[in-house]
C-alpha positions, -999 to +999 in steps of 0.1 A: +241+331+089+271+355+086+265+389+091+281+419+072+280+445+096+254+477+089+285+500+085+306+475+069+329+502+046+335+529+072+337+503+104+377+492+113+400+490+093+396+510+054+416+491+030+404+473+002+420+436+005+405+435+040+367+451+030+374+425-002+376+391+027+347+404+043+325+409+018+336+379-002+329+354+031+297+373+032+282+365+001+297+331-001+278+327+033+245+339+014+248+316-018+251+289+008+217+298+028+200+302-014+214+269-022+193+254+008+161+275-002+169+301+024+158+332+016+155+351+050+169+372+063+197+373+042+181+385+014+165+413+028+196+424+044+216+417+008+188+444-005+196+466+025+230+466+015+228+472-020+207+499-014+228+517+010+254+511-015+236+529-042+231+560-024+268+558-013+278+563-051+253+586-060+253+607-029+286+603-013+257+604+020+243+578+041+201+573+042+190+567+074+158+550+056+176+523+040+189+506+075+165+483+087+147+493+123+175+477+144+196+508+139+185+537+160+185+575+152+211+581+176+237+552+159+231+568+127+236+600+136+271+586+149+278+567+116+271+597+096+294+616+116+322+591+110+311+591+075+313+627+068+351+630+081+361+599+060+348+619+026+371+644+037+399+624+036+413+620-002+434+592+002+406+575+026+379+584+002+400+567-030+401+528-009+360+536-004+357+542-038+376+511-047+355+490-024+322+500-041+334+498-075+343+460-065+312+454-040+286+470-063+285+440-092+287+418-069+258+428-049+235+430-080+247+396-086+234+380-052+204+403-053+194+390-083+201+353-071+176+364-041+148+374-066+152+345-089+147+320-059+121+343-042+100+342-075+107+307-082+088+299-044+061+319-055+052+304-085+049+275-073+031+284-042-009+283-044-036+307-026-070+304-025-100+308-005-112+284+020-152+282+019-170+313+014-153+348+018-171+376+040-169+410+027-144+419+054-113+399+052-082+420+068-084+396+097-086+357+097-070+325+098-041+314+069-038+278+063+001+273+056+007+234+041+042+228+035+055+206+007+064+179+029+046+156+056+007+161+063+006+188+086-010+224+082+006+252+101-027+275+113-021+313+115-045+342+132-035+374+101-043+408+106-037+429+076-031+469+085-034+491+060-014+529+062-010+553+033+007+589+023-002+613+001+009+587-030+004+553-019-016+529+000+006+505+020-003+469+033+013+452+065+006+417+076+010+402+113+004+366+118+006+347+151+005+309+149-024+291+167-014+256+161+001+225+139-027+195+127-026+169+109-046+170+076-062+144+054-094+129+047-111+134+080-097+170+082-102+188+049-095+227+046-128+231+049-133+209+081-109+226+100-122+260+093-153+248+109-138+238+138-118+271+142-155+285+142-164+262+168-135+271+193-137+307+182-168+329+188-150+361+184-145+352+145-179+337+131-177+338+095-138+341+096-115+350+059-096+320+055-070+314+028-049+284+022-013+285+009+001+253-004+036+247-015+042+228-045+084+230-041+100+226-009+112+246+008+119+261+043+093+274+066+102+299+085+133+309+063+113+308+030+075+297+025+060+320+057+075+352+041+067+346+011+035+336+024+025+360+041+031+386+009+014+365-013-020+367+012-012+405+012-011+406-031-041+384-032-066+401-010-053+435-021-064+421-055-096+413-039-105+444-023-095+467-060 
């Protein structure tokens, strides 16, 4: 995947033919990873962007919050700095200006490609509960069954939970324990008894299935989307 660098309009050189190359090869680069079903990372880091890009326009200021965790305090701190004295330069200011007025249409565009693939994947991707459900179910195993082949991707998930004064906020960490084969001699249901089996620590584990009806990447697609889903549905469980 080709990157557009976190501080694409104020990094090198300012003029708007050049910012136009970079960000056109960038978002040719992204319609090519959507047109394979890829949806990560670039379209987080499209939202990233066009979010960044909002507050640009409104603000004339950079967020800190909107970079993703890669960027430290100390690098944005710089940024802003470079930033600050480029707002103070008129005729520097008018080729930024340019550039968003081009990049911001643009962005929506691709954004908007990223959702309409990300909720098409959904759809079509089914969760449900494996056996019976214990009252606690933060923690427990996630049956992943891609579209293709007959194998089932087996996932540990832990489910956090933090809040502020407004909201209530759900994280999800999953660790993969292991690949099997599935079919008649291993149902769902089978291999959660097994799990039990090699697992003390978990007796009566949560266990969801998700099974794609499209396919679809793994790893660049269905375990994201995934992994959200099993966050909606057991945050629908627990209201």
């Amino acid at each position: 995947m080709q990157n557009l660098p976190i501080n694409w309009l104020t990094e090198g050189l300012i003029d708007f033919e050049y910012k136009k190359y970079l960000l056109l090869a960038y978002l040719q680069n992204a319609r090519s990873e959507f047109k394979q079903q890829r949806l990560y990372p670039v379209f987080s880091d499209l939202i990233m962007h066009y979010r960044n890009l909002q507050q640009v326009k409104e603000h004339k200021k950079l967020v800190y919050e909107q970079f993703p965790k890669r960027i430290s305090r100390a690098d944005f701190e710089k940024l802003e700095l470079v930033y600050e004295k480029i707002v103070e330069d008129d005729e520097t200011m008018k080729q930024i200006e340019e550039i968003l007025q081009f990049a911001a249409p643009l962005f929506v565009n691709a954004v908007d490609a990223g959702k309409e693939l990300y909720e098409f994947i959904e759809k079509h991707l089914e969760i449900s509960p494996v056996g019976i459900t214990p009252m606690y179910f933060n923690e427990g195993y996630l049956f992943l069954d891609p579209y293709y082949g007959k194998e089932t991707q087996v996932y540990l998930y832990q489910i956090t939970i933090f809040q502020n004064t407004y909201e209530k906020y759900r994280g999800i960490h999953t660790h993969l324990l292991k690949t099997v084969r599935r079919g008649l001699s291993l149902t769902h249901e089978g291999l959660k008894v097994q799990l039990v089996k090699e697992n003390r620590e978990l007796p009566n584990p949560a266990t969801f299935a998700a099974v794609a009806k499209v396919p679809c990447p793994v790893e660049h697609s269905l375990l994201p989307i995934a992994k959200r889903s099993l966050v909606k549905y057991v945050a629908s469980m627990a209201a």
